[in-house]
N, C-alpha and C positions, 0 to 999 in steps of 0.2 A: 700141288702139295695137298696130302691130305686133312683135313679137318678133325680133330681130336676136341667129340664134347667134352666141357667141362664136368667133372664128379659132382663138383656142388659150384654155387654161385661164386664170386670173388666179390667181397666186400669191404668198404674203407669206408667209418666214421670218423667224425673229429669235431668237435666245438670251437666257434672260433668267436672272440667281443663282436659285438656288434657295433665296430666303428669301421668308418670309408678307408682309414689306414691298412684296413688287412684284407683289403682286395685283392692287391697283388697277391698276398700270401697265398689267397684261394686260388685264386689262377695258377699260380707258380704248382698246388697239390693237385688240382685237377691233372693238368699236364705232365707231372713227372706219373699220376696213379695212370693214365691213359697208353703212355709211354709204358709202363713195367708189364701193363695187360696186353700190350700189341696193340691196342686200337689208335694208331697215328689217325685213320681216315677219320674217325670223328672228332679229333681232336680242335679242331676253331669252333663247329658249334657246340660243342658241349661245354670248352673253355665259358664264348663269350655266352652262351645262355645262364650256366652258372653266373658267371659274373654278373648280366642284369638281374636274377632272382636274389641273390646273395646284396646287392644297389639297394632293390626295393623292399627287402626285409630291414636293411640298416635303416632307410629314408622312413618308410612308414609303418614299421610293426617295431620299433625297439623303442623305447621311452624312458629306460632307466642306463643308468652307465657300467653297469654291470650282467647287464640284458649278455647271450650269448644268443648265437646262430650254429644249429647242427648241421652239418653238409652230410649228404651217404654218398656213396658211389654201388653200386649194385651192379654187376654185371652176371647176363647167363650166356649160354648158346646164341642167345637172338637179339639178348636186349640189352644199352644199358640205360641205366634209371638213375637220375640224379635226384634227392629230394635235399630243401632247403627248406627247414625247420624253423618257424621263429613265434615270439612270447606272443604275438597277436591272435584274436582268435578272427580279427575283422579277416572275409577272404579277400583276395587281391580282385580289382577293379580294371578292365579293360578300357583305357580310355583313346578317344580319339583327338588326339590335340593339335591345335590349328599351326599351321606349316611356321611362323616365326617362332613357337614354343621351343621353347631347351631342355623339356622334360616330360613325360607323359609314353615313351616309346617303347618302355622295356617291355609289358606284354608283347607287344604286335612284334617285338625283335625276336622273342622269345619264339611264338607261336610258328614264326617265318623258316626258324633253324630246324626244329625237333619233329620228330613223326607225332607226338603227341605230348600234352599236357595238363593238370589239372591242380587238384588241390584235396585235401585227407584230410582228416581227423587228426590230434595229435596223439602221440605215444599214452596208452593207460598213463595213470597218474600227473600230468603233464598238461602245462598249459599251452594254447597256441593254434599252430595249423602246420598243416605241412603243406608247398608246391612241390610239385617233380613234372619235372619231364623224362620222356624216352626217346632213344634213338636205338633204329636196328643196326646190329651188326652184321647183319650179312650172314650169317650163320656161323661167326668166326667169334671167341671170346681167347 
């Protein structure tokens, strides 16, 4: 089958509270947005790497109850790039935590899934940071 580049990228926004209750929700939109683009093959790491970025923005960068969490989905010809937006401006900490720990994993989870990873500036006017990761697609969007 031939390969038909994309005209322009495919994109999906969406603000979601920053409480552990709408995880699932984000899991549940990542995979149905992965599903609609054709990209099944990256669908577990892109899932769970959102979901521990989307963990550690709820656990450590939200403080108010009204705090929100932006997710994008970005996709081109080669790439997609997940970024997860949140009020903190602290950047995330890679830590190594000693084997009985129950928490401390999500980078090194993160870093193990994705061809790459990092952290931005937030949006002009806009407090915060942003994470994203990327994964290739193969040449396929």
């Amino acid at each position: 089958m031939a390969l038909i580049p994309l005209s322009k990228p495919l994109l999906f926004r969406t603000a979601v509270p920053a409480h552990p209750s709408h995880a699932s929700g984000v899991r549940r939109m990542v995979t149905a947005h992965l599903n609609l683009w054709r990209l099944s093959e990256l669908l577990d790491n892109a899932v769970l790497a959102t979901a521990e970025l989307f963990a550690n923005a709820v656990r450590h960068a939200s403080s108010h109850p009204r705090d929100v969490i932006t997710i994008t989905l970005e996709c081109t010809d080669r790439e997609l790039r997940v970024t997860v937006a949140d009020p903190s401006p602290m950047p995330p900490r890679p830590r190594a935590p000693d084997a009985s720990a129950e928490s401390g994993r999500g980078l090194s989870i993160v870093s193990a899934l994705v061809d790459d990873w990092g952290t931005a500036p937030p949006d002009p006017h806009s407090n915060g940071k942003k994470v994203w990761f990327t994964l290739c697609t193969g040449g396929r969007a």
